[in-house]
Short mmCIF file of the C-alpha atoms (twelve columns), coordinates in Angstrom:
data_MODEL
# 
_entry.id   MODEL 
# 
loop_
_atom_site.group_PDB 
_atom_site.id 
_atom_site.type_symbol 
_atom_site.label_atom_id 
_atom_site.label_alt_id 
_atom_site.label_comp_id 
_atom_site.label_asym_id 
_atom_site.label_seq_id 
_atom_site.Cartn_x 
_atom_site.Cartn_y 
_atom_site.Cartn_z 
_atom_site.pdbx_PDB_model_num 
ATOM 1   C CA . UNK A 1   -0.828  -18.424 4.371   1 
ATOM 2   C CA . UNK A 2   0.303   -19.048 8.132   1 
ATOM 3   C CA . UNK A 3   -2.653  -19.344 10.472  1 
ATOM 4   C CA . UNK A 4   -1.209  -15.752 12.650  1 
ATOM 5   C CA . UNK A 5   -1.153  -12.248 11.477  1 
ATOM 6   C CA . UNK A 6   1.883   -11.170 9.857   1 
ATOM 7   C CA . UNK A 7   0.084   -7.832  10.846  1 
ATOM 8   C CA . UNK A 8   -2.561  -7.076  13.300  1 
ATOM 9   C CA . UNK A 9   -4.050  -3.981  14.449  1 
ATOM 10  C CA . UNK A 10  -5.982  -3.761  17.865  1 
ATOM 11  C CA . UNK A 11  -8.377  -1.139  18.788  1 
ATOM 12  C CA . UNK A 12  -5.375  1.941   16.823  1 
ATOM 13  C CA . UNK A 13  -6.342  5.616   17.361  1 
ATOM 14  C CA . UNK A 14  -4.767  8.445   16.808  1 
ATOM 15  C CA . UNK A 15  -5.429  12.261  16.883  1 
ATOM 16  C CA . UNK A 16  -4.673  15.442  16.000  1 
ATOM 17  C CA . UNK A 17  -5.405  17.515  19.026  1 
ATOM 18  C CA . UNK A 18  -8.666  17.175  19.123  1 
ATOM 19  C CA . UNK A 19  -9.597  16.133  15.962  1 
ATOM 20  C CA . UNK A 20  -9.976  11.710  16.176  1 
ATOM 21  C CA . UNK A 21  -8.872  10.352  12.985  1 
ATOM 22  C CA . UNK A 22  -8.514  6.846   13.585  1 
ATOM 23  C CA . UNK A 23  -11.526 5.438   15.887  1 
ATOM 24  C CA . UNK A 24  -10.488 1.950   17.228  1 
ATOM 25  C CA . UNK A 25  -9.227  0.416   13.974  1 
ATOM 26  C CA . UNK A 26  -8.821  -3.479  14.318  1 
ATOM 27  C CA . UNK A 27  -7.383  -5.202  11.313  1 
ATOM 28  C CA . UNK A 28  -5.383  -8.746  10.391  1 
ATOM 29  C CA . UNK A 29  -2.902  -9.014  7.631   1 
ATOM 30  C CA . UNK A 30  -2.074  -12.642 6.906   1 
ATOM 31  C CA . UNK A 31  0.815   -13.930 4.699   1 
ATOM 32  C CA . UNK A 32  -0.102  -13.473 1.016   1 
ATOM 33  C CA . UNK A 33  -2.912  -11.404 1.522   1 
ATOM 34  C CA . UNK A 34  -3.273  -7.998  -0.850  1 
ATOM 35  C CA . UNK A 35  -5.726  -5.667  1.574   1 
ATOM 36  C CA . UNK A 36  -7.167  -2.749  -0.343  1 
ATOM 37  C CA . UNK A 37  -7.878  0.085   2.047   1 
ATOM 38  C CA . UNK A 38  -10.833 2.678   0.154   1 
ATOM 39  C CA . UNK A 39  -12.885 5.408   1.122   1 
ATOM 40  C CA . UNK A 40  -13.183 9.457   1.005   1 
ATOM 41  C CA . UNK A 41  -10.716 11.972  1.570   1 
ATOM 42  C CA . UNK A 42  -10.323 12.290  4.791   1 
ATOM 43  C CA . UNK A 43  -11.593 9.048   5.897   1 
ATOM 44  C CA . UNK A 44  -7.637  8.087   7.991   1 
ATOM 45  C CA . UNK A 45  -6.450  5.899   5.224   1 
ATOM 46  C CA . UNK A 46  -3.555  6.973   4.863   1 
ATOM 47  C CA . UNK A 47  -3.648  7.526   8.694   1 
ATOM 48  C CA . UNK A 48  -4.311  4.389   9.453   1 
ATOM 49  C CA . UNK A 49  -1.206  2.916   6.848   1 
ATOM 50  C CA . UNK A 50  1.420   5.001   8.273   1 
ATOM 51  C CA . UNK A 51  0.438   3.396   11.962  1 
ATOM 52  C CA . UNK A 52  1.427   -0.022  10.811  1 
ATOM 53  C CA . UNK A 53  5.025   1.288   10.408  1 
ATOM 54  C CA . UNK A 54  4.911   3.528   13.203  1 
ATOM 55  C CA . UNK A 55  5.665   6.739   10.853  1 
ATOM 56  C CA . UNK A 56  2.335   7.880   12.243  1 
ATOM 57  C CA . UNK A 57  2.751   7.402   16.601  1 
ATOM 58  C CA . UNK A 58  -0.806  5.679   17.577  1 
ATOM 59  C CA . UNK A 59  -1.977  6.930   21.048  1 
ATOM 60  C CA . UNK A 60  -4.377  3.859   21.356  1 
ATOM 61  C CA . UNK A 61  -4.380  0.091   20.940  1 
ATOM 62  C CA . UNK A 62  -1.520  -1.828  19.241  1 
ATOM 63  C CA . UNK A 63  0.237   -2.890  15.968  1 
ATOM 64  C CA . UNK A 64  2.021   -5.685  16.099  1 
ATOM 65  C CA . UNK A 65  4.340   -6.851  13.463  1 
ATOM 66  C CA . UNK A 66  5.240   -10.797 13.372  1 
ATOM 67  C CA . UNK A 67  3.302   -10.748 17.076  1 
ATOM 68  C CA . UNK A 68  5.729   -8.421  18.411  1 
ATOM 69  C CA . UNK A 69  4.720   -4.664  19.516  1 
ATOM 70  C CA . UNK A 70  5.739   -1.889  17.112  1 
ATOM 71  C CA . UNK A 71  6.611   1.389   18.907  1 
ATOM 72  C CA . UNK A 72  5.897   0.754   22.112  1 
ATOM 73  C CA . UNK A 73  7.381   -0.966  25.785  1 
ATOM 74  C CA . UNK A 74  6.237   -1.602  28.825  1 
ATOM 75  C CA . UNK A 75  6.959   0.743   31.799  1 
ATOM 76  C CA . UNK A 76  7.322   -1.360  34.691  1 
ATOM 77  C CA . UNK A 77  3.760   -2.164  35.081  1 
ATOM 78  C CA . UNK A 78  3.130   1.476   35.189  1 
ATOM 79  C CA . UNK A 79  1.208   1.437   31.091  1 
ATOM 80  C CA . UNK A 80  3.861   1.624   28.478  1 
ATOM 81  C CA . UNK A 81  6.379   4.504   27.175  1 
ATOM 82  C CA . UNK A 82  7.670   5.051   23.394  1 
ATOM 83  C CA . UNK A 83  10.436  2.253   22.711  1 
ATOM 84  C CA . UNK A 84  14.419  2.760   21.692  1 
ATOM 85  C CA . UNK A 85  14.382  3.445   18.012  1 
ATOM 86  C CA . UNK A 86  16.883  0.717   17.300  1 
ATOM 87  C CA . UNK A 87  13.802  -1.286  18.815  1 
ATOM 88  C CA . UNK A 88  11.414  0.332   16.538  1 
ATOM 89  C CA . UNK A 89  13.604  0.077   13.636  1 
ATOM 90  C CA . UNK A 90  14.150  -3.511  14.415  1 
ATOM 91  C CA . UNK A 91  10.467  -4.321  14.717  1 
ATOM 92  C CA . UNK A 92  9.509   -2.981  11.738  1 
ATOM 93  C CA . UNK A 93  12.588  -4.064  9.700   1 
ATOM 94  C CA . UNK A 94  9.783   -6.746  7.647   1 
ATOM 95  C CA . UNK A 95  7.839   -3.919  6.551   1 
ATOM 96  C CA . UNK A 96  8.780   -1.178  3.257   1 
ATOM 97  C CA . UNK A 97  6.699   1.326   2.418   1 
ATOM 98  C CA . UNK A 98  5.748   3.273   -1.038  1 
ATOM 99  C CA . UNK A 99  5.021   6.339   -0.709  1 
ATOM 100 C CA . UNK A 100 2.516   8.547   -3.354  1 
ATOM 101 C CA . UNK A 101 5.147   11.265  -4.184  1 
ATOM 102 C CA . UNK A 102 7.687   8.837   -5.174  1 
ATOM 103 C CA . UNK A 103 10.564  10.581  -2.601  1 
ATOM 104 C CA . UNK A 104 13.448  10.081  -4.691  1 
ATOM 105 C CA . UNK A 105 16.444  12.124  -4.051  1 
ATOM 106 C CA . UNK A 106 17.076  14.325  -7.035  1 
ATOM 107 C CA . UNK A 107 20.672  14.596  -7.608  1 
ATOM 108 C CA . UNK A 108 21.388  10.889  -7.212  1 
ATOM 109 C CA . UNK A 109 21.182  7.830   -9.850  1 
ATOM 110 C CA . UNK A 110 18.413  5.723   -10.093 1 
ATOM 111 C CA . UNK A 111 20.580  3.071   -8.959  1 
ATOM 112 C CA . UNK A 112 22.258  5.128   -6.122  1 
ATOM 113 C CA . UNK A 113 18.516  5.848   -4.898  1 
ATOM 114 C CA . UNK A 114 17.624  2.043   -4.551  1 
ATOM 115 C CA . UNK A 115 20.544  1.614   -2.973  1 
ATOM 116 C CA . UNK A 116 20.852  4.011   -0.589  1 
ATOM 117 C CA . UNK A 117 18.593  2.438   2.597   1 
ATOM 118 C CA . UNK A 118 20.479  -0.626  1.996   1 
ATOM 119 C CA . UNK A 119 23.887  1.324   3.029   1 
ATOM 120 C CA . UNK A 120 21.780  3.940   5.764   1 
ATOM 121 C CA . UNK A 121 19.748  1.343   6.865   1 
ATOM 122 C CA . UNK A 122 20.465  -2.146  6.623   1 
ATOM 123 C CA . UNK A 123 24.585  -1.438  6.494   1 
ATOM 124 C CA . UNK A 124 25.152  -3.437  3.468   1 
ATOM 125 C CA . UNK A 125 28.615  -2.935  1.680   1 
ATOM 126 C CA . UNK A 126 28.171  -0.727  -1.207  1 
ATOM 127 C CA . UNK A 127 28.722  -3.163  -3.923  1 
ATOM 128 C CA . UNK A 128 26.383  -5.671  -2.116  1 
ATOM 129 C CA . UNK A 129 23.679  -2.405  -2.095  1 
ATOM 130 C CA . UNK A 130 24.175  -1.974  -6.082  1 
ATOM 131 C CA . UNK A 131 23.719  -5.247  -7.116  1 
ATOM 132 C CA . UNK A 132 20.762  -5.882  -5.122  1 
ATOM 133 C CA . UNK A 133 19.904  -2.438  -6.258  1 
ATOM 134 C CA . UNK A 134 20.517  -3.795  -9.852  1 
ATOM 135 C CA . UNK A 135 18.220  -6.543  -9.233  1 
ATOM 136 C CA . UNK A 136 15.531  -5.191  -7.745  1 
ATOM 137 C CA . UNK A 137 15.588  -2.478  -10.921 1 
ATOM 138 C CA . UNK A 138 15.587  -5.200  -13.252 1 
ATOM 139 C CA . UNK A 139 12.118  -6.755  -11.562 1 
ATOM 140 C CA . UNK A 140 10.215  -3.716  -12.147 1 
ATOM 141 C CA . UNK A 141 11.425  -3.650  -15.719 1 
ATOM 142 C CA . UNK A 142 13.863  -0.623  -15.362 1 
ATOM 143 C CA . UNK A 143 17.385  -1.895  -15.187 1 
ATOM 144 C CA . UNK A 144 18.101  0.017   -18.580 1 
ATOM 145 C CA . UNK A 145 17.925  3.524   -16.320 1 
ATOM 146 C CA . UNK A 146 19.972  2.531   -13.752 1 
ATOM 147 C CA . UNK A 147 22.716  5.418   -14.488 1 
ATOM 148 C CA . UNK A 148 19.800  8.215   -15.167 1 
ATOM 149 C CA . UNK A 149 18.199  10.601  -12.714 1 
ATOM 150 C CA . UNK A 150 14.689  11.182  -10.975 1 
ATOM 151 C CA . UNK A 151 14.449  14.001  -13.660 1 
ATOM 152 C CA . UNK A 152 15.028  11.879  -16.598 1 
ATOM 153 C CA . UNK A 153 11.879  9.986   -15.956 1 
ATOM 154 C CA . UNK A 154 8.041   9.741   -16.384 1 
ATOM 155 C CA . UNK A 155 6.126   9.408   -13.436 1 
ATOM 156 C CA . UNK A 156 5.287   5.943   -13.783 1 
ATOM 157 C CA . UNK A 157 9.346   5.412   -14.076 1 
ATOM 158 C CA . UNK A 158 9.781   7.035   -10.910 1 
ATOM 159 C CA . UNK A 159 7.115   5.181   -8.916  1 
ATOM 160 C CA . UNK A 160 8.078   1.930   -10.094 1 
ATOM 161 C CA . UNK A 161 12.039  3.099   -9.269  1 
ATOM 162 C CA . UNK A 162 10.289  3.902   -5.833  1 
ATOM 163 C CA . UNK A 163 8.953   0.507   -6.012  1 
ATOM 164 C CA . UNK A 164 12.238  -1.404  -6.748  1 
ATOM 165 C CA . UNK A 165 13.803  0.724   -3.886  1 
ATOM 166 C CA . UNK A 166 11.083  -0.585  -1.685  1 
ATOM 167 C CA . UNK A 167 11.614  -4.270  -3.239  1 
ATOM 168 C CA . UNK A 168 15.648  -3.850  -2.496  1 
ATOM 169 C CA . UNK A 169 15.450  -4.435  1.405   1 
ATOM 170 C CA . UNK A 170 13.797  -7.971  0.607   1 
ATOM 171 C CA . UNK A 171 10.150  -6.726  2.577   1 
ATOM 172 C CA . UNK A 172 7.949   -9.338  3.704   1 
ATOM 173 C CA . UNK A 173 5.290   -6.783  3.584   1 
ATOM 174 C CA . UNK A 174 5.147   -3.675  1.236   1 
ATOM 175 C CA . UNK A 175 2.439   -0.633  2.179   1 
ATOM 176 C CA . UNK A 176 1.489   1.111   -0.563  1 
ATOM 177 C CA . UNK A 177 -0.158  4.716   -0.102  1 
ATOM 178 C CA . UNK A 178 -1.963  6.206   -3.272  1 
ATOM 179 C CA . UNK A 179 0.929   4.760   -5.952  1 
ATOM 180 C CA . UNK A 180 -0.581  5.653   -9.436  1 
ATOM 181 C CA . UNK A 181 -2.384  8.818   -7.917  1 
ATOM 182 C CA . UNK A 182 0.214   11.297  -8.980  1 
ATOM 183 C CA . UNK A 183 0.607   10.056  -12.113 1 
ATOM 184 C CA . UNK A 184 -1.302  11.070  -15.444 1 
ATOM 185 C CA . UNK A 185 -3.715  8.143   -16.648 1 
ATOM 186 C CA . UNK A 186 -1.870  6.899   -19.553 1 
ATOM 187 C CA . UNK A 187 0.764   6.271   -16.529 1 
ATOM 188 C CA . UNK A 188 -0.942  3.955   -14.005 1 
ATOM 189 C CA . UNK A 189 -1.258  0.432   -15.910 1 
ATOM 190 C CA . UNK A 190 2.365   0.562   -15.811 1 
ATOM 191 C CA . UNK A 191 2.686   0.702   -12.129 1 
ATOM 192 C CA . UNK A 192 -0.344  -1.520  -11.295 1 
ATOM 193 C CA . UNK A 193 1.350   -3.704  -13.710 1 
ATOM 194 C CA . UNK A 194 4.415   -4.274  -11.470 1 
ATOM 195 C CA . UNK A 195 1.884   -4.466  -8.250  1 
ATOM 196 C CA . UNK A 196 0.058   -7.102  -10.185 1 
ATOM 197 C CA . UNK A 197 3.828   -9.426  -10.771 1 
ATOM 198 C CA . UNK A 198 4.171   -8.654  -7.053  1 
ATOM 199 C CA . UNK A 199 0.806   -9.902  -6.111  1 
ATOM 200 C CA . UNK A 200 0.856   -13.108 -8.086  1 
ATOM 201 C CA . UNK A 201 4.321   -13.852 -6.610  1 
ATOM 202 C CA . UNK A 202 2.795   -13.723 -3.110  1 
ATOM 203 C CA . UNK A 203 3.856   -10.695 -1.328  1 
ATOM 204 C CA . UNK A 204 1.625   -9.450  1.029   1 
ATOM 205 C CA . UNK A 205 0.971   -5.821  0.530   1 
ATOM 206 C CA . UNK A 206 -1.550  -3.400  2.132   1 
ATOM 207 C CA . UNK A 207 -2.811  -0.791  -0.350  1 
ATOM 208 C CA . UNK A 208 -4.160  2.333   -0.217  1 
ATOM 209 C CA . UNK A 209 -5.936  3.150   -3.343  1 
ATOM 210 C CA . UNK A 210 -8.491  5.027   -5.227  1 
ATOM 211 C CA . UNK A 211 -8.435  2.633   -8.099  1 
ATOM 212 C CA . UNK A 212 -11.548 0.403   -7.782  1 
ATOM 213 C CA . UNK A 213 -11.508 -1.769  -10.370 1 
ATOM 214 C CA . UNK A 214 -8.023  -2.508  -9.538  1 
ATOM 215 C CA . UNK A 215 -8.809  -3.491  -5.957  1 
ATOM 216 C CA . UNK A 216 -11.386 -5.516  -7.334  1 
ATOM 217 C CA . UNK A 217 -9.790  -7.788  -8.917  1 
ATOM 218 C CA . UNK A 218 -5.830  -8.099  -7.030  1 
ATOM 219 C CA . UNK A 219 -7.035  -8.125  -3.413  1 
ATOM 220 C CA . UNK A 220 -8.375  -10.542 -1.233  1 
ATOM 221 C CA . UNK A 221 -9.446  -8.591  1.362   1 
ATOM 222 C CA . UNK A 222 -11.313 -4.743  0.556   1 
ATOM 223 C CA . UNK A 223 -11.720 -2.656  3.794   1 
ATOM 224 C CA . UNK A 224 -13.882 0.841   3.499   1 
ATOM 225 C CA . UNK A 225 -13.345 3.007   5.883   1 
ATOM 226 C CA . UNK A 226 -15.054 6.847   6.777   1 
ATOM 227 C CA . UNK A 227 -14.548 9.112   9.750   1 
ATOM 228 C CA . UNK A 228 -11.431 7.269   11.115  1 
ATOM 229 C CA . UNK A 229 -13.313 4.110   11.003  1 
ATOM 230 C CA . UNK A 230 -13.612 0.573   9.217   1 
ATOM 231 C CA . UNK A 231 -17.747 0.850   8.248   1 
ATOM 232 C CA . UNK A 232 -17.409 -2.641  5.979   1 
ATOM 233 C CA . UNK A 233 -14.886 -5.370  5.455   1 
ATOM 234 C CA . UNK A 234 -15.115 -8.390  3.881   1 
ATOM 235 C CA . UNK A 235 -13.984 -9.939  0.025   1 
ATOM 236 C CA . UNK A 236 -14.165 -7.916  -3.107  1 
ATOM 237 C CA . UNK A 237 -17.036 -10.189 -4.307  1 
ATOM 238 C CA . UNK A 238 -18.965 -8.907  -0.806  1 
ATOM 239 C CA . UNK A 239 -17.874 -5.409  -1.206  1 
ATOM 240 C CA . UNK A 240 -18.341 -4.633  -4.852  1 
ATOM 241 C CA . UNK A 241 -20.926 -7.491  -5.676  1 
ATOM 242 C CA . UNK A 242 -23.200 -7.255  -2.127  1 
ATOM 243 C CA . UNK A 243 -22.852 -4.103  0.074   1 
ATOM 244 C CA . UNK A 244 -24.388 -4.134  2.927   1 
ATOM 245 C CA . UNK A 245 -23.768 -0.517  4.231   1 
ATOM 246 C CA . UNK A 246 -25.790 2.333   2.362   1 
ATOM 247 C CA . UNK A 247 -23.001 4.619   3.010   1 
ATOM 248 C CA . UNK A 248 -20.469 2.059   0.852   1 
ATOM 249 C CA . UNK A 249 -23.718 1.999   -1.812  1 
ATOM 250 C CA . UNK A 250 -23.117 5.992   -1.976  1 
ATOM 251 C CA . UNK A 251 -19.516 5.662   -2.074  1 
ATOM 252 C CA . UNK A 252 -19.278 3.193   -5.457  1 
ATOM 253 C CA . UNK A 253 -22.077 4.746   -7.027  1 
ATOM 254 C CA . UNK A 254 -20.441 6.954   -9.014  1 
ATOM 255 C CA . UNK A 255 -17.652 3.392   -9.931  1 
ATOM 256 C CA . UNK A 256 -20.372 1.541   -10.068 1 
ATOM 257 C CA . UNK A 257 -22.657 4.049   -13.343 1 
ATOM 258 C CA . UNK A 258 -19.323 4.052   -14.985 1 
ATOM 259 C CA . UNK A 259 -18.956 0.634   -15.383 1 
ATOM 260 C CA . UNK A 260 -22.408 0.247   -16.279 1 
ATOM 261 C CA . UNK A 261 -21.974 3.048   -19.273 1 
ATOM 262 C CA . UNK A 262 -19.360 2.242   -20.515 1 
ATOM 263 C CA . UNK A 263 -20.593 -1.880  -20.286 1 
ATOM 264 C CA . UNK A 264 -23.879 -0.665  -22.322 1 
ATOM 265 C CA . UNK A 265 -21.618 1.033   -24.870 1 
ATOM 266 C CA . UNK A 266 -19.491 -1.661  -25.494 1 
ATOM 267 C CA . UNK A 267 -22.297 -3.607  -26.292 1 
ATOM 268 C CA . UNK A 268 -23.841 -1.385  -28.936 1 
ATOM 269 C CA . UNK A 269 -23.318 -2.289  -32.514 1 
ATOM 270 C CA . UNK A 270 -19.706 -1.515  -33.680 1 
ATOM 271 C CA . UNK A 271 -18.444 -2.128  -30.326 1 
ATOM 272 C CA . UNK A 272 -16.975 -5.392  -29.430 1 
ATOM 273 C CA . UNK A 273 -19.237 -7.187  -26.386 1 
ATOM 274 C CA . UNK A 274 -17.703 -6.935  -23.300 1 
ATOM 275 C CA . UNK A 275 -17.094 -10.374 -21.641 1 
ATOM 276 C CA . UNK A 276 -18.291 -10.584 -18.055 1 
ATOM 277 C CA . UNK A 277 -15.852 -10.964 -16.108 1 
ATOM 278 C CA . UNK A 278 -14.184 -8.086  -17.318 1 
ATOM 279 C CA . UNK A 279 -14.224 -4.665  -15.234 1 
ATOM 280 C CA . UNK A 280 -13.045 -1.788  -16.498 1 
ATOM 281 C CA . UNK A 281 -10.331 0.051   -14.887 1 
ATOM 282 C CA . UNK A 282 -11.475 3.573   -13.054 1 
# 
């Protein structure tokens, strides 16, 4: 991991008239790093991820992507003003983003839908869009449905087609908002499956999850956050192994007397013993 941020929040609020939904959020992303954001409804998750690609404006403090200032320029020393897009677009060009409804256009191929912000965006040739297209299908395991449609396939298809698409434009970091949440249980290994590869292959990726046991055991960093702000931050170890905050106590209680149950069950006779560094998924 470099010593500097690939991303760094400073002090990042933002409202809706007058309701505050992020409070002064301060965060580092270094290279490598998987960051787990968790909490309630509500609690400017999702908020707080759209900020670091400025699809959310922030009215306070800075993101800064590679060190440089996403969204913003200085107005001859008179504060700052929105930058160009091209600058925007520019500054963020390291960053994808996965989004929880998957977002693929209907009445185009799978492969035409990976490759389509390659030719919008990054003005690739069209057969230099497909066969990165084709590649970036074939990492997620779904090269096979390149010629289908969005319609043609499960959930946990489309996300990881969402995934490839977000894989295509060669991201240096992906954001991830809720991936396996729309999807039926029997759906979600396959798509934390994929984040798993991605994570052992050393991309850095900021997610936004409800799956605890998940972020337990891929990230290195677990931030909980309520009311717009971060209440604890620290390593999965600290967060799921020693919480400090009673309100993070309350929130992974309910985790927390699953795992235990189903733990005790496994252990009963007929049941094969649950090793112990095994935690079940949620």
């Amino acid at each position: 991991m470099s010593d500097s941020p690939i991303l760094q929040l400073r002090g990042v609020g933002k409202s809706y008239g007058e309701l505050r939904v992020l409070k002064g959020f301060d965060l580092d992303v270094m290279r490598g790093e998987i960051v787990s954001l968790i909490g309630p409804s509500g609690s400017g998750k999702t908020t707080a991820l759209r900020c670091m690609n400025f699809l959310e404006t922030y009215e306070e403090g800075e993101v800064r992507v590679k060190g440089r200032l996403l969204g913003y320029r200085a107005s001859n020393g008179n504060g700052r003003v929105r930058d160009t897009d091209a600058n925007i677009a520019e500054v963020r060009r390291p960053i994808a983003m996965v989004f929880q409804q998957f977002n693929l256009w209907p009445h185009m191929t799978v492969l035409a839908n990976v490759a389509a912000p390659l030719v919008l965006s990054r003005k690739c040739r069209k057969a230099e869009a497909e066969q990165k297209a084709k590649a970036a299908l074939d990492h997620v395991g779904l090269a096979h449905k390149a010629q289908a449609y969005p319609a043609q396939l499960s959930g946990g298809q489309q996300q990881r087609v969402g995934i490839a698409r977000a894989l295509a434009i060669e991201p240096e970091v992906m954001l991830l908002d809720e991936p396996t949440s729309a999807l039926d249980p029997e759906l979600v290994e396959e798509v934390l499956s994929v984040i798993r590869m991605l994570a052992q292959e050393g991309l850095t990726m900021v997610m936004v999850t409800h799956e605890m046991s998940f972020a337990a055991k891929i990230s290195n960093k677990v931030v909980f956050m309520e009311a717009g702000q971060i209440i604890e931050t620290g390593s999965p170890a600290q967060l799921f192994g020693n919480t400090r905050t009673p309100r993070l106590r309350q929130f992974l209680k309910p985790w927390l007397d699953r795992s235990l149950s189903l733990a005790e069950g496994m252990a009963r006779p007929g049941h094969e013993v649950m090793s112990s560094n095994h935690v079940p998924l949620s």
